[in-house]
C-alpha positions in Angstrom: -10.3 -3.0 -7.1 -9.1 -1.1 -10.1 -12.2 0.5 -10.8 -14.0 2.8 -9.0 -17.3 0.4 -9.4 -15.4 -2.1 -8.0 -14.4 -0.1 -5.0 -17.8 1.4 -4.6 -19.6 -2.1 -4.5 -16.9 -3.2 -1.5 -17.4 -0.1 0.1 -21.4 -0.3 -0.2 -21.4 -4.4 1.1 -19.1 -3.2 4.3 -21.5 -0.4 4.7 -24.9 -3.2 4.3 -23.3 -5.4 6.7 -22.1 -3.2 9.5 -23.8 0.0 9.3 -21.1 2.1 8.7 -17.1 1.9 8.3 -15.0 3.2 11.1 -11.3 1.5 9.8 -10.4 1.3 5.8 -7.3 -0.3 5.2 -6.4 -0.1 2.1 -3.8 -3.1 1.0 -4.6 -4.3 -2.6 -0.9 -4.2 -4.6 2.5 -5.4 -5.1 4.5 -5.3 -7.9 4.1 -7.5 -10.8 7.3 -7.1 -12.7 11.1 -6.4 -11.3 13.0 -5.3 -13.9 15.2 -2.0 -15.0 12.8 0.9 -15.8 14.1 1.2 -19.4 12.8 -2.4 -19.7 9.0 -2.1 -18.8 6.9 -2.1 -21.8 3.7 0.8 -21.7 1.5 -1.4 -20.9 3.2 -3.2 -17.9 3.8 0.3 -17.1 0.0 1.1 -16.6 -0.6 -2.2 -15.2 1.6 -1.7 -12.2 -0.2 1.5 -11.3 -3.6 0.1 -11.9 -2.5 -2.4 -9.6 -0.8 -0.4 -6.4 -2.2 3.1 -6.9 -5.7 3.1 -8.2 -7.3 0.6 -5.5 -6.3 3.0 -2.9 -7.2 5.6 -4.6 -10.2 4.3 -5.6 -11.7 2.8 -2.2 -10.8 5.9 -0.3 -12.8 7.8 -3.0 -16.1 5.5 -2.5 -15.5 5.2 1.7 -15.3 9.5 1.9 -18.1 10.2 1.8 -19.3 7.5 4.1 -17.0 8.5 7.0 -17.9 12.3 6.3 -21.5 11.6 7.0 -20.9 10.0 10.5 -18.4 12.6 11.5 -15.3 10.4 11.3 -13.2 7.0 10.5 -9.5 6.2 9.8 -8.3 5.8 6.5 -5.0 3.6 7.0 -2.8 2.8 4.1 -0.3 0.3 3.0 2.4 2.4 0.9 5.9 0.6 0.5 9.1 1.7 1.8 10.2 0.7 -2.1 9.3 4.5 -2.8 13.3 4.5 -3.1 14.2 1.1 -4.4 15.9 -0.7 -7.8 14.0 -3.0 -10.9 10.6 -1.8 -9.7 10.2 2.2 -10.5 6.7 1.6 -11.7 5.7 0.5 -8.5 7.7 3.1 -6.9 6.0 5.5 -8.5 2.4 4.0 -7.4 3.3 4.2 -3.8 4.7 7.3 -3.7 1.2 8.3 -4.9 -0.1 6.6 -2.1 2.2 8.5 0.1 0.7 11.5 -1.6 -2.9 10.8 -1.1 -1.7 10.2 2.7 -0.5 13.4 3.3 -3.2 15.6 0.9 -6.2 13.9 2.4 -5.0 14.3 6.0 -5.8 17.6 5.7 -8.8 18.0 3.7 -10.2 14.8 6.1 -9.3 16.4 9.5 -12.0 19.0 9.9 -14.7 16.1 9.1 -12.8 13.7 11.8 -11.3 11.6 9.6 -7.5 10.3 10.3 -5.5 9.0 7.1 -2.4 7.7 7.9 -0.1 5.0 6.3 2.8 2.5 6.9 5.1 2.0 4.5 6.4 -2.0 5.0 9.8 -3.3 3.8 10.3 -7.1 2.8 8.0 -9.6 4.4 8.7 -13.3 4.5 4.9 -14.4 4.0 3.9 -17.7 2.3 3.4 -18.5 -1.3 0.3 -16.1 -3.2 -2.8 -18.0 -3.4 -2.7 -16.0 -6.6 0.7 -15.3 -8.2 1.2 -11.6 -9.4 2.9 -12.2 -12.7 1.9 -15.4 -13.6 4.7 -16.2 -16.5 7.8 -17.9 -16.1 10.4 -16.4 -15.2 14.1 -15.9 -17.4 17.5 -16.6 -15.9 17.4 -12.5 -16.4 14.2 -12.1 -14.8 15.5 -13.9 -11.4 18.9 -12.1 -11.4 16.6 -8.5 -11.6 14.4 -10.1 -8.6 17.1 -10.8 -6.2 18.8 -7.7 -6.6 15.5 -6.6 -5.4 15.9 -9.3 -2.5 19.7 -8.5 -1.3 19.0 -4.6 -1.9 16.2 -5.0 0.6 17.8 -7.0 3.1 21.1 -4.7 3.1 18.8 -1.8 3.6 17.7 -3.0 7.0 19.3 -2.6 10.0 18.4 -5.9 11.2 19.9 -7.9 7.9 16.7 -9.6 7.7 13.0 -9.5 5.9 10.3 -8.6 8.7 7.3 -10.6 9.3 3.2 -10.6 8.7 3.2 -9.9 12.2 5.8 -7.4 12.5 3.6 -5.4 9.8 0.4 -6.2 10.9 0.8 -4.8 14.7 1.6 -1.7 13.2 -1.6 -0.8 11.0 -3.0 -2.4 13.9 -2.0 0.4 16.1 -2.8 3.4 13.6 -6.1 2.2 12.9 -6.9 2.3 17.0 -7.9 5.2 19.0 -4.2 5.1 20.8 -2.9 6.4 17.2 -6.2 9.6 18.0 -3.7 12.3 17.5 -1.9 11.1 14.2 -2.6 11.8 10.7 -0.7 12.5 7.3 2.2 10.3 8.6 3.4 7.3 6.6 5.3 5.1 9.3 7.9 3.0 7.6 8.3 -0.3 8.6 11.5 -1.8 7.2 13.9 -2.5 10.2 15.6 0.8 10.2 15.2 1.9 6.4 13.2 4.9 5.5 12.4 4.0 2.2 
């Protein structure tokens, strides 16, 4: 999902097996790293943003023109509410790209029917990756950066807690349905009280 051939060939198996796409929802990233900014090498730099910009950007690219044809579709985002959090500017920065492409699109998409709209979730208790992101182990240092992440996360909320798959789920849910008609360019964040 961090090429544009990639993208295209999902985009052109959804359209072989259904006909055409009515709902993208675009949720490929998460960061790899969580550390200060000053200590992300280049490349882990790039790879963060290959990882939670460039799918989005990518599969919304290849699913345009697709949706333009049959006169509408939803475009529906994941972004983060992290837009404004510690140890992980990298994939700050990637999101508020998302947030971006949210808002830009919305208006170029509107006149062709097209809604694009976003949430932005906050932590998620969710079960262990299938896959890991980062896959080496991790330093005394590295685990100290990570649960600054966790305790600045949880303070951030109003409820004092991480949500759940199901608290984020309902909510793309909703903004990918016809109830959601009359919104676009909105990113709805979904942190228990914090904006991001």
């Amino acid at each position: 999902m961090e090429t544009f051939d990639g993208a295209q060939g999902l985009i052109d198996a959804a359209q072989e097996t259904f006909g055409k796409i009515d709902v993208l929802i675009n949720n490929v990233g998460g960061t790899i790293w969580t550390k200060p900014y000053q200590s992300y090498g280049i490349e882990e730099i790039q790879a963060e943003i290959n990882r939670s910009l460039y799918p989005t950007l990518w599969t919304t690219r290849a699913a345009l023109g697709t949706m333009i044809a049959q006169g509408g579709g939803t475009i529906v985002n994941v972004s983060s509410i992290a837009t404004r959090s510690i140890n992980r500017v990298p994939y700050a920065a990637a999101k508020g790209g998302v947030n971006a492409l949210t808002a830009s699109l919305a208006l170029e998409a509107a006149p062709h029917g097209i809604r694009v709209v976003a949430t932005a979730p906050g932590g998620t208790s969710a079960p262990p990756r299938a896959v890991p992101r980062n896959t080496a182990e991790l330093s005394e240092q590295d685990k100290r950066w990570y649960q600054q992440i966790v305790d600045q996360t949880t303070e951030s909320t109003y409820f004092k807690r991480y949500g759940t798959l199901e608290e984020q789920a309902a909510p793309i849910v909703f903004l990918a349905s016809g109830e959601a008609s009359y919104i676009t360019g909105s990113v709805l964040p979904v942190g228990g009280g914090d904006q991001g």
